[in-house]
C-alpha positions as CSV (number, residue, x, y, z in Angstrom):
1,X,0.0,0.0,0.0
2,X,3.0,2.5,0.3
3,X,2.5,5.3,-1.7
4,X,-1.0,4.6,-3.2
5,X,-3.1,7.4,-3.7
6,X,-6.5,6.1,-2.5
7,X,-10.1,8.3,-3.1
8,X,-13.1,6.7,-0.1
9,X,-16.3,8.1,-0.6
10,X,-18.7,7.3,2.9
11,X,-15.3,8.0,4.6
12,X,-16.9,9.8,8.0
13,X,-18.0,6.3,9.9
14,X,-18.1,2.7,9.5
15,X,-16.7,0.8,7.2
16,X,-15.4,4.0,4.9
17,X,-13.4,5.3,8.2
18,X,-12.0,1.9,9.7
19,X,-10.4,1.6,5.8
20,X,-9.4,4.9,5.7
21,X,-7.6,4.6,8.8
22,X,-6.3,0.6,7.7
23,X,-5.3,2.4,4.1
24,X,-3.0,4.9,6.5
25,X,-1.6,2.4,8.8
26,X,0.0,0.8,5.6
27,X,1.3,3.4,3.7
28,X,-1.0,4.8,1.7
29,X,-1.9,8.3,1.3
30,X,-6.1,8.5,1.6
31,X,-8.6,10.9,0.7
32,X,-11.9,11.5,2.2
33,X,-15.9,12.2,1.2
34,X,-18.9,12.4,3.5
35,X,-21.4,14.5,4.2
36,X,-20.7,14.7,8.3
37,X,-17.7,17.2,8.6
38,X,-16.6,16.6,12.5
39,X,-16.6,13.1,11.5
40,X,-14.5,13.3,8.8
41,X,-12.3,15.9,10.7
42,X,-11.6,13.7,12.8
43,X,-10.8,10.5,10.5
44,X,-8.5,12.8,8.8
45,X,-7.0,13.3,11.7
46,X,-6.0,10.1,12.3
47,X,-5.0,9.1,8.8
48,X,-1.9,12.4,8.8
49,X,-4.1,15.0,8.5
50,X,-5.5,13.4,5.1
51,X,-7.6,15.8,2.6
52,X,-11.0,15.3,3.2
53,X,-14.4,17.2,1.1
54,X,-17.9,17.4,2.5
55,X,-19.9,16.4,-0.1
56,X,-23.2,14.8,-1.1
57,X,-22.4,11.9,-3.8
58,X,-26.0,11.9,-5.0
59,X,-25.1,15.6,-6.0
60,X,-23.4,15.3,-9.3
61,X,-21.7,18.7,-9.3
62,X,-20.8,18.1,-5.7
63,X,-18.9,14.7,-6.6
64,X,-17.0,16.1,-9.5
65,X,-15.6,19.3,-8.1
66,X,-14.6,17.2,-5.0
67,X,-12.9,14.7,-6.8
68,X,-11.0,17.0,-8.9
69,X,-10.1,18.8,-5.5
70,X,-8.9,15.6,-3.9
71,X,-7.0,14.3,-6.8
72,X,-5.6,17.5,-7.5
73,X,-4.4,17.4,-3.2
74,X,-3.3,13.8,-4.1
75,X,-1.2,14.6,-6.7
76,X,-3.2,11.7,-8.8
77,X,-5.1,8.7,-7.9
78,X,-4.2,5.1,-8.1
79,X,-7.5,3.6,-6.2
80,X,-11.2,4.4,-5.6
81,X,-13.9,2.8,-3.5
82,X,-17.2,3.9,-3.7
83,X,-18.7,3.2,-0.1
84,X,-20.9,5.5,0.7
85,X,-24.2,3.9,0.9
86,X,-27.5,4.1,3.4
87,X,-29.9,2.0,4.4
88,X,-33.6,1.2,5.9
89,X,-36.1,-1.4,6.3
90,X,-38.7,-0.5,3.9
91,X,-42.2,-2.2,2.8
92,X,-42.6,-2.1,-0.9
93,X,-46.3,-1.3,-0.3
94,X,-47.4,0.9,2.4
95,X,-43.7,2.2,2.8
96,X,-42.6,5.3,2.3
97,X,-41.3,6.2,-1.1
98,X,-38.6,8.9,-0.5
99,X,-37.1,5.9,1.8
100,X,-36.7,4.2,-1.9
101,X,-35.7,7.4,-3.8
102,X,-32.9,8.6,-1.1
103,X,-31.5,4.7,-0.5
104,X,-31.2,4.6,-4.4
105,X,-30.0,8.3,-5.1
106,X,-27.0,7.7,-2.1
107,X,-26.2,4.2,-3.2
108,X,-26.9,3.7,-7.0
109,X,-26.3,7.7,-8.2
110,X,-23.3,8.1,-5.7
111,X,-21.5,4.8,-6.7
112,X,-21.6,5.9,-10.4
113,X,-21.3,9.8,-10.1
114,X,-18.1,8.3,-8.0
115,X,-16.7,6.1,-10.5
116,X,-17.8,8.5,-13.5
117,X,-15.7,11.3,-11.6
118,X,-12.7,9.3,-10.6
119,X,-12.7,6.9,-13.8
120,X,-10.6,9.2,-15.8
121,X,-7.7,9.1,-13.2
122,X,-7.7,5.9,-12.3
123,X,-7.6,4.6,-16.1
124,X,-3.5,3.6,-16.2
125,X,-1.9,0.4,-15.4
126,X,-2.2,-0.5,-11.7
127,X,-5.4,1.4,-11.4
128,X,-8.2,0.3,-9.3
129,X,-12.0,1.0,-8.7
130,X,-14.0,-0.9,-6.2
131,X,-17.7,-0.6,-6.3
132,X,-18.8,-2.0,-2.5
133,X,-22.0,-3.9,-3.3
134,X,-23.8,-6.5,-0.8
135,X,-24.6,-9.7,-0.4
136,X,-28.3,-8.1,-0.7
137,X,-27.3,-7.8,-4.9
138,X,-27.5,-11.7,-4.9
139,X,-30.1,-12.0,-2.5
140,X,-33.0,-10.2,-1.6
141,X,-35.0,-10.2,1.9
142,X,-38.5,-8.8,2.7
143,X,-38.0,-5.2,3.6
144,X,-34.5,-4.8,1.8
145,X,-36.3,-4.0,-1.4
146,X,-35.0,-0.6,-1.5
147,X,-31.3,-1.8,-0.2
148,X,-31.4,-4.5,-2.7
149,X,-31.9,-2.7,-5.9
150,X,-29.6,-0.3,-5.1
151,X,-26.6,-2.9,-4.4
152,X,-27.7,-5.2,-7.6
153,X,-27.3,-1.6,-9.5
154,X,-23.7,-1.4,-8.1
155,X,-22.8,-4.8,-8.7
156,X,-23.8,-4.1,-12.7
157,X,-22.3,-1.0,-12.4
158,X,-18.6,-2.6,-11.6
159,X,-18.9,-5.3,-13.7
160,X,-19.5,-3.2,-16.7
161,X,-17.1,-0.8,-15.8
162,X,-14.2,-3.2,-15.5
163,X,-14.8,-4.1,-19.1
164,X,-14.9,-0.7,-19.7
165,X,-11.6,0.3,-18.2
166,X,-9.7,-3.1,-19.0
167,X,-8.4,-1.7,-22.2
168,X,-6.4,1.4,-20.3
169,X,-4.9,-1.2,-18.0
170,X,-7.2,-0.2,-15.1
171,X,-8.9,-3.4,-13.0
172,X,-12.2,-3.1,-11.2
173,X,-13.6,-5.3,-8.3
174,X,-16.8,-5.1,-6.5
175,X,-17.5,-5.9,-2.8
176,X,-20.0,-7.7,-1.5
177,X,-20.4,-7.9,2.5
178,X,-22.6,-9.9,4.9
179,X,-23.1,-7.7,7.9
180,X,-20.4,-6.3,9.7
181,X,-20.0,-4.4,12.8
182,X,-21.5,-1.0,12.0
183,X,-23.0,2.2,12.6
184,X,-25.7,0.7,9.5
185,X,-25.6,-3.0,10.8
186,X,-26.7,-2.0,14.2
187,X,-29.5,0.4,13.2
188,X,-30.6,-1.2,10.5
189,X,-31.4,-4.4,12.3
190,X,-32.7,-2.2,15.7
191,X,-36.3,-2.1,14.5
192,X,-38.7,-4.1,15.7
193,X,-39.8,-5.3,12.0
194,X,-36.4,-6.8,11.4
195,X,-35.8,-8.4,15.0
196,X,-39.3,-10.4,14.1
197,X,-37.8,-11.5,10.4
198,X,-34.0,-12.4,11.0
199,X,-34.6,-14.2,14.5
200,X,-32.1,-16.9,13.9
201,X,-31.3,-16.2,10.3
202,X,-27.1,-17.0,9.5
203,X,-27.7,-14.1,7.2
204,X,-28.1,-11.5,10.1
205,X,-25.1,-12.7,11.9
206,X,-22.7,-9.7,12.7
207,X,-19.3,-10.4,11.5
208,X,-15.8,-8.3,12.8
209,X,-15.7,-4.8,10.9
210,X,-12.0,-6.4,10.7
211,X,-13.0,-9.2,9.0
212,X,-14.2,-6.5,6.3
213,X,-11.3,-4.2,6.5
214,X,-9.2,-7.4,5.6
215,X,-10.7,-8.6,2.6
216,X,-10.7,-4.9,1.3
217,X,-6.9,-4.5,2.1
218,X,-6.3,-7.9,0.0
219,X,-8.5,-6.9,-3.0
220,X,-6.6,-3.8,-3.4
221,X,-3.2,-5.3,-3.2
222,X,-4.2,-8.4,-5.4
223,X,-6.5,-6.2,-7.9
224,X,-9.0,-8.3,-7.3
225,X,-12.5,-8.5,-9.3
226,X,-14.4,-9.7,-6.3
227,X,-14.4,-8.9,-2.7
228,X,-16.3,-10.9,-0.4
229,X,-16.5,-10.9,3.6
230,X,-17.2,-13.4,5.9
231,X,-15.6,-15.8,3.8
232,X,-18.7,-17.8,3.3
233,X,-20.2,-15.1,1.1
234,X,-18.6,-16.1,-2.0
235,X,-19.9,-19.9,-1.8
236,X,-23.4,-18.1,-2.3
237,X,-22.7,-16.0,-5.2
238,X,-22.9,-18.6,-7.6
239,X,-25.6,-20.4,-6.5
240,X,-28.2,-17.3,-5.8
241,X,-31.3,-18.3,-7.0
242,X,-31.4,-21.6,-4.9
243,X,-30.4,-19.1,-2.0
244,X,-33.3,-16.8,-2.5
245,X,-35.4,-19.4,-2.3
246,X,-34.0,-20.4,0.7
247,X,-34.8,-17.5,2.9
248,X,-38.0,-17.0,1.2
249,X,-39.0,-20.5,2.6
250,X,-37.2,-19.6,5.9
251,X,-38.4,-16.6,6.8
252,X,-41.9,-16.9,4.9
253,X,-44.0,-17.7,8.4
254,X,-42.4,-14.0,9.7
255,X,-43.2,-11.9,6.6
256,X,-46.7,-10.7,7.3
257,X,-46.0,-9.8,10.9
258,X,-42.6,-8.5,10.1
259,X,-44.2,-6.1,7.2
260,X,-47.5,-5.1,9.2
261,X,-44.7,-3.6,12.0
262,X,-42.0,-2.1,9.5
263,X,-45.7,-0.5,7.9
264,X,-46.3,2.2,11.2
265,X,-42.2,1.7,12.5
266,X,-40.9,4.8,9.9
267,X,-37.5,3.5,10.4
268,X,-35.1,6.4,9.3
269,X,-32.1,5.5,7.4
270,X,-29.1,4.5,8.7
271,X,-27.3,7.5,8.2
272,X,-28.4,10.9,8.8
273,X,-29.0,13.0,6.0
274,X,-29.4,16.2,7.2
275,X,-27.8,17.8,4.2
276,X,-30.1,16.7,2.2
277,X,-32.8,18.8,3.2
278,X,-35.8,17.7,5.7
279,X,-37.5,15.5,3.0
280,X,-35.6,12.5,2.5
281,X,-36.0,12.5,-1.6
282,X,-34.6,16.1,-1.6
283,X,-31.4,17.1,-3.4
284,X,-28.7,19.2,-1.7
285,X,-28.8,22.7,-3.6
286,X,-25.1,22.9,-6.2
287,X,-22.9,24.8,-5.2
288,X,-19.1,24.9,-3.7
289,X,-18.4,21.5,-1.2
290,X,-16.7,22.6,2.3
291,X,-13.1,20.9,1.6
292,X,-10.0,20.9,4.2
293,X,-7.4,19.2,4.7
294,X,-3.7,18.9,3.1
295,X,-1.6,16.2,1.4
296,X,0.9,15.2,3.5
297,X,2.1,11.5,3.5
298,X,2.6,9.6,6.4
């Protein structure tokens, strides 16, 4: 990791700060996007007082004048991941729909305004996008609807990207987590609705944020096309629809309960998006990001 320039987008908590700081402790010079400024103060901080850009990535003007700042601080870019992503239980009837318009703006818009941004720079031998999906793109529980189709765009996102990019030398990988020990894991699966559908699912087993922050730190050294954590994750990829059908049958005796709760729960998303305005579904106004930060290595 010495030297690598290295762009995170969702870089103010969870699993975009732990790799920030990871990314640091090896070598590798980082730069940080998020939309909660003391947080990412305080990660860049930690990581040598890294360059860091509040920004909204579901704001397209937002995402291209930070990148350009941060690669311009960087002095180029060798690696992107596009983290940032929200989430909340939703019903797909009855639910609210700016839950389904915010969850896809943050997760689907941001991961490509991110890699449509940072593309460009990252197009040279030894370049490297990861796109962090879910092991919701593959399968797809009741009240993940939202969460769902905004991880299966990211997946197709980063697949057709890397075939994209290959001809400029550039590789592309995408992630896909089981849940891990985070800010989103913990709120997400706080709600009364999901405590009544996962009770005793293996799919709603926490895993060690490490266990992420490992697999990530071995994609990006290796290049790889696929990123999976736990382990176990990558046994289910290929066989998906006989895994959907699988928690259908498993959870099937739960759903009606589980939706008729999520229905009057109006579970907010698991990060705050005050910058977005008071209506979920609203756009932050363009204009000039709040950037800090410098470009020292450590």
């Amino acid at each position: 990791m010495t030297g690598q320039r290295v762009l995170i987008t969702g870089a103010a908590r969870g699993i975009g700060a732990a790799t920030a700081r990871r990314l640091h402790e090896r070598g590798a010079r980082v730069a940080l996007m998020g939309i909660e400024p003391d947080l990412l103060a305080r990660v860049a901080a930690d990581c040598g007082n890294a360059p860091w850009v509040q920004a909204d990535v579901s704001n397209r003007e937002e995402v291209d004048a930070a990148v350009e700042t941060l690669v311009g601080r960087l002095g180029g870019l060798d690696v992107v991941i596009a983290n940032a992503g929200v989430a909340a239980q939703l019903p797909l009837v009855g639910g609210d729909p700016a839950v389904f318009e915010r969850t896809l703006a943050v997760n689907t818009l941001g991961c490509y305004y991110t890699l449509r941004a940072a593309g460009p720079h990252i197009s040279h031998p030894g370049g490297y996008a990861l796109a962090v999906s879910s092991l919701a793109a593959a399968v797809h529980p009741a009240l993940l609807g939202a969460y769902s189709a905004s991880k299966a765009a990211v997946e197709a996102l980063g697949n057709t990207l890397r075939s994209e990019l290959r001809p400029t030398g550039a590789k592309v990988g995408v992630a896909y987590f089981a849940e891990l020990d985070t800010d989103m894991t913990h709120r997400g699966f706080g709600t009364k609705a999901a405590k009544v559908l996962t009770r005793g699912e293996m799919f709603s087993r926490v895993a060690p944020l490490e266990v992420g922050l490992d697999a990530i730190e071995r994609g990006i050294a290796r290049r790889s096309r696929r990123v999976v954590a736990p382990a176990w994750v990558g046994a289910l990829l290929p066989v998906r629809m006989i895994v959907q059908r699988v928690v259908e049958l498993a959870t099937r005796s739960r759903v009606a309960k589980a939706v008729e709760i999520a229905r009057g729960e109006a579970a907010e998303l698991t990060t705050p998006q005050a910058r977005a305005g008071a209506d979920l579904g609203e756009r932050t106004a363009a204009g000039a990001p709040e950037m800090s930060g410098n470009t020292s290595s450590q």
